[in-house]
C-alpha positions in Angstrom: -13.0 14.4 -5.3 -13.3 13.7 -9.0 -16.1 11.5 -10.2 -14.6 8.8 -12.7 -17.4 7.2 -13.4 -21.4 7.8 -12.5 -24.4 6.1 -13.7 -27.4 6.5 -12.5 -30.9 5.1 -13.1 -34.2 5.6 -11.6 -35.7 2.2 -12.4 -39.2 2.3 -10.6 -41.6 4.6 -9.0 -43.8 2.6 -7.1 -47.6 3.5 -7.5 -49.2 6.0 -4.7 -50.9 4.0 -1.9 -54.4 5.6 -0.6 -54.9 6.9 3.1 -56.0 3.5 3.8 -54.9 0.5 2.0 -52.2 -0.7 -0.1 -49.6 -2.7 0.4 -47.7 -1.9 3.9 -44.9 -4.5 3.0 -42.0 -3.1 0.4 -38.4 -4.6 0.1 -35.6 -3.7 -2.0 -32.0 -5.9 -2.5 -28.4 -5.4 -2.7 -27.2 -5.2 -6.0 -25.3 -8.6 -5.6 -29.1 -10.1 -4.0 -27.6 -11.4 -1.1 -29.0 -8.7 0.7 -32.8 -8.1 1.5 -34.3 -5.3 3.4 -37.9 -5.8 4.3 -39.9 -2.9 5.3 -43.3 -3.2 6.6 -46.3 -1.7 8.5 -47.9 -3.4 11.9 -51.4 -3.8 12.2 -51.4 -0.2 14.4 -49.4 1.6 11.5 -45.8 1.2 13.1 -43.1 1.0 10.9 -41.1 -2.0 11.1 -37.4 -3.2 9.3 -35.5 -6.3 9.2 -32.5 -7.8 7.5 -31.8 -10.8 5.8 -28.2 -11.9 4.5 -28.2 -14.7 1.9 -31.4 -15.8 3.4 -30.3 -16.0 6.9 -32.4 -13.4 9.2 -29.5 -10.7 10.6 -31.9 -8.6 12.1 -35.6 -9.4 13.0 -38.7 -6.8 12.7 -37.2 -3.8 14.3 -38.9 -0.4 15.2 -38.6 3.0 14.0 -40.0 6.3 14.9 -39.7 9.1 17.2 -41.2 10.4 20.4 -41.3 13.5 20.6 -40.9 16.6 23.2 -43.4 17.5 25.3 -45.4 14.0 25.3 -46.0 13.5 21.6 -45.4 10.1 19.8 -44.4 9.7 15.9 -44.3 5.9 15.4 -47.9 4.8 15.2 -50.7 5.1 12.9 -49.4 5.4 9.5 -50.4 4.8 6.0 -47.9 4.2 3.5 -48.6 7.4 1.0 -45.8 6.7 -1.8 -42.9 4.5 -2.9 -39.9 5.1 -5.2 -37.3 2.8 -6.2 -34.1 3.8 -8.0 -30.4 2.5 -8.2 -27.0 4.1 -7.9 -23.7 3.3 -9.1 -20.7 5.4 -9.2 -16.7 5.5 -8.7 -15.4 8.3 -6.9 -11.9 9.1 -5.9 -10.7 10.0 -2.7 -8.2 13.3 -2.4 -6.2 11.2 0.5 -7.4 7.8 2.5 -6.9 3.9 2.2 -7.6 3.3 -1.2 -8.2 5.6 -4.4 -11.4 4.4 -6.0 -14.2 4.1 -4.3 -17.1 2.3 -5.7 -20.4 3.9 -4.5 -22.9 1.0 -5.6 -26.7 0.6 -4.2 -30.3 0.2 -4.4 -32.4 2.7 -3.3 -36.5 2.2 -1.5 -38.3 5.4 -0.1 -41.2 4.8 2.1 -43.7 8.1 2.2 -45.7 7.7 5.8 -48.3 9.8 6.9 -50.9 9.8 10.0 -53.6 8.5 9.4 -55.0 10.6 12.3 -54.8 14.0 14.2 -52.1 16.5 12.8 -51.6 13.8 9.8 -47.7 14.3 9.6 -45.2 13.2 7.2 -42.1 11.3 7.7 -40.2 9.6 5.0 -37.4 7.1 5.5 -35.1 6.1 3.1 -33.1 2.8 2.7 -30.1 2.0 0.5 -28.5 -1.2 0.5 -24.9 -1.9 -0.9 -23.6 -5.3 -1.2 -21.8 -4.8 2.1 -24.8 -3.8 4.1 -27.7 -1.4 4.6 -28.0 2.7 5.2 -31.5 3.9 6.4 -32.2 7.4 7.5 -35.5 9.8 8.6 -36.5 12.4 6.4 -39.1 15.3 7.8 -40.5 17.0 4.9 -41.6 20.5 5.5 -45.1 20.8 6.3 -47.0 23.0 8.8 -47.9 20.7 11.2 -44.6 19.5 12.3 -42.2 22.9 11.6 -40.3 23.1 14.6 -40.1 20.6 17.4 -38.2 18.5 20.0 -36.6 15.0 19.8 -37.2 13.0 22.8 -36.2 9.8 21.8 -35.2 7.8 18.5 -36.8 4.7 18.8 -34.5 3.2 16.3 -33.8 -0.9 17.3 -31.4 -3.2 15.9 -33.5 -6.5 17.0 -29.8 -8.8 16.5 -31.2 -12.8 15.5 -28.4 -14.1 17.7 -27.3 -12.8 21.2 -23.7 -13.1 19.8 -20.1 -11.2 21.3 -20.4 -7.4 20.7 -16.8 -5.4 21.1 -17.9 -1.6 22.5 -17.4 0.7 25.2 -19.5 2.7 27.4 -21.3 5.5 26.3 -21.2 7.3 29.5 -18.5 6.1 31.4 -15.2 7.5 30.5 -13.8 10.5 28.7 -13.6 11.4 24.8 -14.5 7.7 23.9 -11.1 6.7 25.8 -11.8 3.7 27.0 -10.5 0.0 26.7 -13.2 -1.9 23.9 -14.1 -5.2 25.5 -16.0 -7.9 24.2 -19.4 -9.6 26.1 -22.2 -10.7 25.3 -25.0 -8.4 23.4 -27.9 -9.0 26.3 -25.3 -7.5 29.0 -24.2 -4.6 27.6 -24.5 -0.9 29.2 -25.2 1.6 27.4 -22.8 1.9 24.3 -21.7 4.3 22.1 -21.1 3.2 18.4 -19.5 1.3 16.3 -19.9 -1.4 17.7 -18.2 -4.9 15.9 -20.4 -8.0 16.4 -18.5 -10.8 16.2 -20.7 -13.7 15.6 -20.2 -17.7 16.1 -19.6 -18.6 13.0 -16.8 -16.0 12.5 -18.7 -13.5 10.6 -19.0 -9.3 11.3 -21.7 -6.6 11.9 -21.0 -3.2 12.2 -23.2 -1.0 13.5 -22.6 2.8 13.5 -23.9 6.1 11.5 -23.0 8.5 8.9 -22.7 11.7 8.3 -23.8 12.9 11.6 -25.0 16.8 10.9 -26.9 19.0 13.6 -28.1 16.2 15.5 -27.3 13.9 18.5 -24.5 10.8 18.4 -26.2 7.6 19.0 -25.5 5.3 21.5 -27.2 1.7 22.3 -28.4 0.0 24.9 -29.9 -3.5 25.1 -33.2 -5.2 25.9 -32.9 -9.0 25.7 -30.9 -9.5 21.9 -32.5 -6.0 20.6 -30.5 -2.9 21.0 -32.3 0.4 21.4 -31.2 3.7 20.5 -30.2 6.5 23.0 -29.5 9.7 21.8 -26.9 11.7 23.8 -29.0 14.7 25.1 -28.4 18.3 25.7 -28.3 19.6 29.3 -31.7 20.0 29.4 -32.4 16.4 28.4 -33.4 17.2 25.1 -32.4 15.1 22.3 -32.3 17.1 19.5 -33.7 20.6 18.1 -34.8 20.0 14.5 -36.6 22.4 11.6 -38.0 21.1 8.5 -37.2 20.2 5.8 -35.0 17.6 7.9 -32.9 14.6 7.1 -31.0 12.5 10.4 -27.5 11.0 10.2 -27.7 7.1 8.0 -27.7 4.5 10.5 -24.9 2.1 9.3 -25.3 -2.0 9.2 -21.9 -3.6 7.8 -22.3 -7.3 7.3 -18.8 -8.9 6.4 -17.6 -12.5 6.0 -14.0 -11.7 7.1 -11.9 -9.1 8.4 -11.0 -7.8 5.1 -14.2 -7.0 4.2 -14.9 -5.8 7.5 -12.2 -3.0 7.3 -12.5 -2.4 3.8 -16.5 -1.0 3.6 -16.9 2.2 2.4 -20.5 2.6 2.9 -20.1 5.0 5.8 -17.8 7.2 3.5 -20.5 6.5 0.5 -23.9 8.0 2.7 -21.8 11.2 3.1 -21.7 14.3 0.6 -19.5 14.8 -2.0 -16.8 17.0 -1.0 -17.9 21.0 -0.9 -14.1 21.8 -1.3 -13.6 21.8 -5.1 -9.9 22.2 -4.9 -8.1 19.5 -2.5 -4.4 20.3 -3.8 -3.4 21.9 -0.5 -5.0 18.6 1.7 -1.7 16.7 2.2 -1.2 13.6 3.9 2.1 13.8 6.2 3.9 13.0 9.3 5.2 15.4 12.0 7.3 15.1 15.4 6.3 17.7 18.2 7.1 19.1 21.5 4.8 16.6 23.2 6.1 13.3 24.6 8.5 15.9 26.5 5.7 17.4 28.0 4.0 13.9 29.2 7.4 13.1 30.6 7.6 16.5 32.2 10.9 17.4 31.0 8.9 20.6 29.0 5.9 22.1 30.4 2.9 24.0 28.4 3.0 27.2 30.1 5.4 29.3 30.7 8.7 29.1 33.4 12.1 27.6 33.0 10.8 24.0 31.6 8.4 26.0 28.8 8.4 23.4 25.7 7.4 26.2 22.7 11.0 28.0 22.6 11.8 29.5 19.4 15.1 27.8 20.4 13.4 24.2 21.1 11.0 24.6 18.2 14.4 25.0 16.0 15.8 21.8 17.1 12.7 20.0 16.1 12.8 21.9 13.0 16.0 20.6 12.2 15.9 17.1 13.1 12.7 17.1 11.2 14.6 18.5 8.0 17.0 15.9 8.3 15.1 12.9 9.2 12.4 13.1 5.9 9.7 14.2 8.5 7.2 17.1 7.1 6.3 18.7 9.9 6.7 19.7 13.5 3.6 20.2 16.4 4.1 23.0 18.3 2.1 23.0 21.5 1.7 25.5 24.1 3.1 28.7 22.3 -0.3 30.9 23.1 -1.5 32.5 26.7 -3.7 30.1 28.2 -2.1 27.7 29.5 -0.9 28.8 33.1 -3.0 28.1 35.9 -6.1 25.6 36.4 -6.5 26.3 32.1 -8.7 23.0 32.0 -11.7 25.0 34.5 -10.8 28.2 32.9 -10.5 27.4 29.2 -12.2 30.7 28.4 -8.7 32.1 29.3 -6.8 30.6 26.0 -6.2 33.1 23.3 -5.0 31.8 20.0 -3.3 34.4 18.2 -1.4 35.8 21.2 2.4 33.7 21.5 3.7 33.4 24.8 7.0 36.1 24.8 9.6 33.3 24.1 8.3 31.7 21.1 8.6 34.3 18.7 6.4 32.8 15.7 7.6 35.0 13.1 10.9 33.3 13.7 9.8 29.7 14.2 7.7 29.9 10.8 10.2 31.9 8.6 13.0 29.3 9.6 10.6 26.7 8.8 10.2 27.6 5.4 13.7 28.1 5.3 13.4 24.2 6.3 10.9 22.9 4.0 9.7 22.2 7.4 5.9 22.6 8.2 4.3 23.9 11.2 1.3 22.2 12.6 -0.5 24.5 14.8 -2.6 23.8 18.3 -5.2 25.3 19.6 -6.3 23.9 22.9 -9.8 25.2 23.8 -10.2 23.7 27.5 -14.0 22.7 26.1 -14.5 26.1 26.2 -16.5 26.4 23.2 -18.2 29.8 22.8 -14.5 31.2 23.7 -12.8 29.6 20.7 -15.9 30.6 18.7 -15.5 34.0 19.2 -12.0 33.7 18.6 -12.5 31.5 15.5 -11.8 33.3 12.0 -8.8 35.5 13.9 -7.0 32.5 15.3 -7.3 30.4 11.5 -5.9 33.7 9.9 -3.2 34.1 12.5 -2.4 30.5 11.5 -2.7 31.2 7.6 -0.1 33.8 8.1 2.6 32.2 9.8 2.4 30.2 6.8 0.5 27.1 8.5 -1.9 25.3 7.3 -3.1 22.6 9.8 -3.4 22.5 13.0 -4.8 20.4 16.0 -7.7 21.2 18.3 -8.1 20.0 21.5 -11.4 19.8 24.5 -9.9 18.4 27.2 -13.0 19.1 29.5 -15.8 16.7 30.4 -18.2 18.9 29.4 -18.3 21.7 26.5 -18.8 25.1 28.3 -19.3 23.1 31.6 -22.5 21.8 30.6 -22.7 20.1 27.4 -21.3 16.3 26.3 -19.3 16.3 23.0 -21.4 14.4 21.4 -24.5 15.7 22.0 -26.2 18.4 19.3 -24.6 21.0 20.8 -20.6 19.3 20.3 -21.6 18.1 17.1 -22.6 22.4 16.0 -19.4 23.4 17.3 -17.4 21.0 15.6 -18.8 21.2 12.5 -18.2 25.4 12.8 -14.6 24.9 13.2 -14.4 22.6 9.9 -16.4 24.6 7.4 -14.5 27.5 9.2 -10.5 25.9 8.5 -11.9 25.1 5.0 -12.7 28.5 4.3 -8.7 29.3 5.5 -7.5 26.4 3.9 -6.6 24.6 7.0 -6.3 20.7 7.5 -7.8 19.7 11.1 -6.3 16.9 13.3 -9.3 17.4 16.3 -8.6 15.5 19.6 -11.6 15.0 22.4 -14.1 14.7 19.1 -17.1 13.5 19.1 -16.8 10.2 17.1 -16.1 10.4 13.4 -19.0 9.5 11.0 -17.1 9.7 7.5 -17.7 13.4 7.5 -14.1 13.5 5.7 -15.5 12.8 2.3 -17.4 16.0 3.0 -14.7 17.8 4.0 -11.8 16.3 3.6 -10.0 19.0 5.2 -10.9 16.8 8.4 -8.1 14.8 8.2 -7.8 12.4 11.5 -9.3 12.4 15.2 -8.8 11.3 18.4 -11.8 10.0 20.2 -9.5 6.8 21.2 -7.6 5.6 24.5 -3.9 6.7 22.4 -0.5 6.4 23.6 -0.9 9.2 25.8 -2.3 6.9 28.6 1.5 4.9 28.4 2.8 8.0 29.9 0.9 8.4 33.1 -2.1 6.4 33.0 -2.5 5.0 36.7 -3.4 1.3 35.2 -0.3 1.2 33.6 -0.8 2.1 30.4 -2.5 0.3 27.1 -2.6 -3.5 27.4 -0.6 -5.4 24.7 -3.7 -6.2 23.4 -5.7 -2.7 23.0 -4.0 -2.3 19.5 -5.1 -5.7 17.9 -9.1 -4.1 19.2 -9.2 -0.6 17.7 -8.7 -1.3 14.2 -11.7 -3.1 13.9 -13.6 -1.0 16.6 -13.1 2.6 16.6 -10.6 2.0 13.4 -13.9 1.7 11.6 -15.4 5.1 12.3 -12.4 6.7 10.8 -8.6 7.8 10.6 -7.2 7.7 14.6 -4.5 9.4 16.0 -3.1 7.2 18.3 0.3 9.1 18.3 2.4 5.6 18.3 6.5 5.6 17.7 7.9 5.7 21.4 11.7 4.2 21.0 12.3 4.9 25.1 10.1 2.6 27.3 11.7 4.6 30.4 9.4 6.4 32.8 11.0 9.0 35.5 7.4 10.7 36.1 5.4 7.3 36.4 7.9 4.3 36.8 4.9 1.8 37.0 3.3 3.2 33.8 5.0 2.5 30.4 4.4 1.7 26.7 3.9 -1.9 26.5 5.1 -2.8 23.1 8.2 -3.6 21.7 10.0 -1.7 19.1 8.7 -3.3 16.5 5.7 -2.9 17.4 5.8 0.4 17.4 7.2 0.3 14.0 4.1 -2.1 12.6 1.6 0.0 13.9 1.8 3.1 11.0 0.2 0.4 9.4 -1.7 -1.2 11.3 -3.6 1.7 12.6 -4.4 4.1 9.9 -4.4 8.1 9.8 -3.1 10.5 6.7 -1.2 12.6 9.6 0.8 9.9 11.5 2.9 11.6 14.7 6.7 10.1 15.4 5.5 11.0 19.1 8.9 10.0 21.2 11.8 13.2 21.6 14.0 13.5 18.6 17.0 12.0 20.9 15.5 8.9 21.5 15.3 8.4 17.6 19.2 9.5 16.5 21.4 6.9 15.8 18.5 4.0 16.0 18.3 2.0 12.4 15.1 1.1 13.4 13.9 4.8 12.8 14.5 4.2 9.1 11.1 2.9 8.7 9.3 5.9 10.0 11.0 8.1 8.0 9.6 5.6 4.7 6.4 4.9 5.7 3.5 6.5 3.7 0.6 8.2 4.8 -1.8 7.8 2.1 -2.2 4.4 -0.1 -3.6 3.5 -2.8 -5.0 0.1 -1.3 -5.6 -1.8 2.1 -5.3 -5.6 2.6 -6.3 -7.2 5.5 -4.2 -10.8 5.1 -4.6 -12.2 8.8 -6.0 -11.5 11.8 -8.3 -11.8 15.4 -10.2 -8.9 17.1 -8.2 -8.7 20.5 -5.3 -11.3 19.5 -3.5 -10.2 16.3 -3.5 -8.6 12.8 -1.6 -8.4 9.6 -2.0 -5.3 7.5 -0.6 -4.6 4.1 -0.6 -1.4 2.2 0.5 0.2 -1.0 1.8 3.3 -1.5 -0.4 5.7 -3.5 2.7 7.2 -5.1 4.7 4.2 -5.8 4.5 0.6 -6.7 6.2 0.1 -2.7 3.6 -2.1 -0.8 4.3 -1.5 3.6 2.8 -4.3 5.8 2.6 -4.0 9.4 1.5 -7.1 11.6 0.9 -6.9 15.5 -0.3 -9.3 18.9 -1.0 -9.2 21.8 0.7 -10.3 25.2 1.3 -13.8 23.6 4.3 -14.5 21.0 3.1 -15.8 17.4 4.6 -17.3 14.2 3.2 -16.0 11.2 3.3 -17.8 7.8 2.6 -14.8 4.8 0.9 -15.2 2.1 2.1 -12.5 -0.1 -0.3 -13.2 -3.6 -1.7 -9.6 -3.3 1.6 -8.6 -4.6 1.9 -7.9 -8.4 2.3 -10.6 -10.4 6.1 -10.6 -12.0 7.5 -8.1 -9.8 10.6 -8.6 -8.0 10.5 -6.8 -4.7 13.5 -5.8 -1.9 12.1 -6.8 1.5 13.4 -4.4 4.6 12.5 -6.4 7.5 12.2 -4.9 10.8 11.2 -7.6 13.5 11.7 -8.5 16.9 14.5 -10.1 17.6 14.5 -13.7 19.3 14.6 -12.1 22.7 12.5 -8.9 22.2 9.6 -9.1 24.9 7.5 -6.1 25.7 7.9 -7.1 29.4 11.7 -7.4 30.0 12.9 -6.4 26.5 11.5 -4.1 24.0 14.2 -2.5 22.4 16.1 -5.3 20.1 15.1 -5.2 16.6 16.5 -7.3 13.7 16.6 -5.7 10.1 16.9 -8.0 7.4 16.9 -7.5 3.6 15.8 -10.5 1.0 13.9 -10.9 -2.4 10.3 -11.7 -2.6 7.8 -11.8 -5.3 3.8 -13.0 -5.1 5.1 -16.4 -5.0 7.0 -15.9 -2.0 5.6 -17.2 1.4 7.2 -15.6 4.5 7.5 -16.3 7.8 7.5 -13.7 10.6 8.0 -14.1 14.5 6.6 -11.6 16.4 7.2 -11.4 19.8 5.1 -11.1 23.1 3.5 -7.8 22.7 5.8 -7.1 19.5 5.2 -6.7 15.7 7.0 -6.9 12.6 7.3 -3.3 9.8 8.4 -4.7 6.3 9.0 -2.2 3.6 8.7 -3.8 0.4 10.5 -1.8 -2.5 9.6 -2.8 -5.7 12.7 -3.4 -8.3 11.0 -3.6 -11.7 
């Protein structure tokens, strides 16, 4: 990621405080000053935060500190020991993602605490607020009274003003974060695993998440009257988190937008992450692939072996060739190694990942690939069994790098990792972080389904190109509710959209169902169209079986659609009811705009002014048609063609649980 532009100024250090005095209140502003962040010390020495937003309270006095393991407390009794002040501002650019530039802009306060009693420890915590919200994160400086020790608890609190609607899902219900978001109100929430999008009365945003979670616990939240508490996801044992010093804890995140634009376009989360480790990005590429993998849902394949196996070298071919033909990049090949026969979800420690099964020769498959200027993209399902992959790691990423392939998807479809530990607990988020660091070393890209839930770690390591950790189109295949409501995809991109890129594997042309009649996709066409922009991801699947796509028209905008973009626009929209998304092409002056709803029909009026001023642009239009309805009709799709420039306002029909895909070519 190549710095354009960095400035940076220290502006104060903040005289030393003794052991006890000084002045336990300290604040520090965005760099707009509509932001304030007041940090202070109670009477007892607890640390205390709260939020204001152009000089309305967000959040009231809100506690910090730790207890920790066994029956030790770090939240009382402190002194504040030092203060520095400084101020950042830089433009970065990302190698792929929703925009280019990315202006990393704040102001900086470091509060230095200390006991004032007993072992007299140190903990530091840092805040940095941007224009579009606040950061704030522990630091544990090494020191010999507090080396190695247990997290019990955070006792982080987010004490909201207003007992407003909160969108989130349950931290410990459900599987891999897939799970329909609902909204309710704050005070009767369960626990909750973030983000979570408050939407408040007067239709304004808060975010609340993390960043750059590294060796530690994913936090969840749970409520006490308006206040929500932290709850670390623990280890088997109930521990929170292990922890050495010198220490630093993942940024707790606090967006606070006026609209869904600016909701959608923060970059703060991406900002309190590292610069990227990997100096050369060239072979990071944005791209979208078919794969042997609707077939499999719709048991016309299987994963193991027998007369219905998927991986074929002759199956893989086809793919190959339709993708060859069809301007698609790459082709998912899944369930080409041993492991899959048998109960492989109990017995994940049976996969091996650089053994094919007999008939998929992948000598073949990736030579005629080439051949192709096809791609492979690899799999390597681990059944959650974690210490198996592991061992297995650096000889299944070269196996990989020698068939010429240089991404591939991971997969942990278990409840627990090695039977006993949650994803998201320190333990998921080592062994996720091993498999990265360990594909960047081979140059591999990583596409990682059952995740724990992304944190902006892709500025880091941008080889971490899109996750699961959502409710995808998957469950249209055999889920026993029926599948995703016409209304899940107008949720996620301003719920689990804003954690990071999502593959939701969308682009199902056949709404028939032989294996689950009752369960379907319930979208139209279009819809299915719209959402490779709606929902974002630089690897974007064409999920449905290469059949299902010959001879459509409507598969035209597939093949066009970009992956990566050079800028996001938000133009209309409501958490749970619609959305309107526009995009332009990072590699052309071609903007894409996607627009979605829910289970009701809409007429949408455009207002196209983002466009560049004094460019003619060729509209492809690919809407429902007047009778499209996800219901009883989700196949007809009208494709119209017209001239538009900024001037131009346009109006759209989108049917019940349909969408609209326009493709906007610029002509000058």
């Amino acid at each position: 990621m190549n710095k354009i532009l960095k400035i940076s100024s220290f502006i104060a250090i903040a005289s030393l405080f003794g052991a006890c005095g000084g002045d336990n209140m300290q604040r520090v502003t965005s760099p707009d000053g509509k932001t304030l962040l007041t940090f202070s010390l109670s009477p007892d020495g607890r640390p205390l935060y709260s939020l204001q937003k152009n000089g309305i309270t967000v959040i009231n006095d809100s506690q910090l500190g730790f207890l920790l393991a066994p029956n030790d407390s770090l939240y009382a009794g402190f002194a504040i020991t030092g203060v520095t002040a400084s101020a950042f501002d830089e433009t970065w650019q990302q190698p792929w993602g929703e925009e280019i530039d990315v202006r990393n802009h704040y102001n900086e306060l470091k509060i230095r605490l200390q006991e004032q009693a007993g072992k007299r420890r140190q903990l530091n915590i840092i805040f940095r607020a941007f224009d579009d919200g606040v950061g704030f994160r522990y630091e544990f400086p090494e020191q010999p009274n507090l080396a190695t020790f247990e997290i019990a608890a955070e006792l982080t609190e987010f004490a909201l003003a207003v007992n407003d609607s909160v969108w989130s899902i349950p931290a410990y219900k459900g599987e891999y974060y897939e799970t329909l978001w609902t909204k309710s109100l704050l005070s009767s929430l369960d626990t909750v695993t973030t983000p979570v999008t408050v939407e408040t009365a007067d239709n304004r945003y808060i975010l609340i998440h993390e960043a750059n979670l590294t060796d530690y616990a994913k936090m969840n939240l749970y409520p006490v009257g308006s206040h929500l508490k932290t709850d670390l996801t623990p280890w088997e044992n109930g521990i929170k988190a292990y922890v050495s010093t010198p220490f630093a804890t993942p940024w707790r995140t606090i967006v606070m937008a006026d609209n869904l634009n600016s909701l959608a376009n923060s970059r703060m989360m991406l900002n309190l992450n590292e610069p990227s480790r990997i100096e050369d990005t060239s072979w990071i590429r944005p791209a979208k692939y078919i794969g042997i993998w609707w077939g499999m849902h719709q048991e016309k394949y299987t994963w193991s072996q027998g007369p219905k196996h998927g991986a074929t070298t002759d199956n893989v071919k086809k793919y190959i060739d339709f993708a060859a033909s069809h301007r698609i990049s790459g082709v998912l090949v899944e369930g080409w190694n041993y492991g899959w026969d048998g109960d492989w979800v109990t017995n994940g420690h049976q996969f091996k990942f650089s053994h094919p099964y007999p008939d998929c020769d992948m000598d073949t498959i990736s030579s005629y690939a080439a051949e192709k200027g096809v791609e492979i993209v690899g799999h390597n399902e681990t059944g959650g069994a974690t210490i198996n992959y592991e061992n297995q790691l650096d000889m299944a990423f070269a196996f990989l790098k020698a068939h010429g392939i240089n991404v591939v998807k991971t997969g942990y479809v278990n409840n627990l990792l090695d039977k006993k530990e949650r994803h998201s607990s320190q333990y998921g988020v080592r062994h996720f972080r091993k498999v990265i660091e360990t594909a960047a070393k081979y140059q591999i890209m990583v596409d990682n389904h059952e995740p724990v839930m992304p944190t902006g770690l892709q500025r880091t390591f941008p080889n971490l190109m899109t996750q699961e950790g959502v409710r995808g189109q998957e469950y249209d295949a055999w889920s026993q509710d029926g599948g995703n409501p016409p209304e899940h995809t107008t949720v996620v991109p301003f719920t689990r959209g804003l954690a990071g890129p999502v593959d939701f594997t969308f682009g199902t042309f056949n709404f028939d169902n032989p294996v689950h009649p009752d369960t379907r996709v319930q979208t139209t066409i279009a819809k299915q169209l719209a959402l490779y922009v709606v929902i974002y991801s630089p690897l974007q699947m064409a999920s449905d079986l290469p059949e299902n796509y010959e001879g459509n028209p409507a598969f035209e905008f597939i093949e066009r659609v970009p992956t990566d973009w050079a800028k996001t626009v938000i133009l209309d929209g409501k958490i749970g009811d619609y959305i309107v998304t526009a995009r332009k092409d990072k590699h052309s002056n071609d903007w894409f705009i996607g627009a979605i709803t829910d289970e009701n029909a809409r007429n949408l009026q455009l207002n196209l002014s983002f466009l560049d001023k004094g460019k003619i642009y060729k509209a492809k239009i690919f809407k429902d048609a007047p009778d499209a309805d996800w219901k009883t009709n989700p196949n007809p799709v009208l494709i119209q063609e017209t001239e538009i420039t900024s001037d131009s306002d346009l109006n759209l029909y989108i049917a019940p649980g349909g969408g609209a895909a326009l493709w906007l070519k610029a002509e000058n």
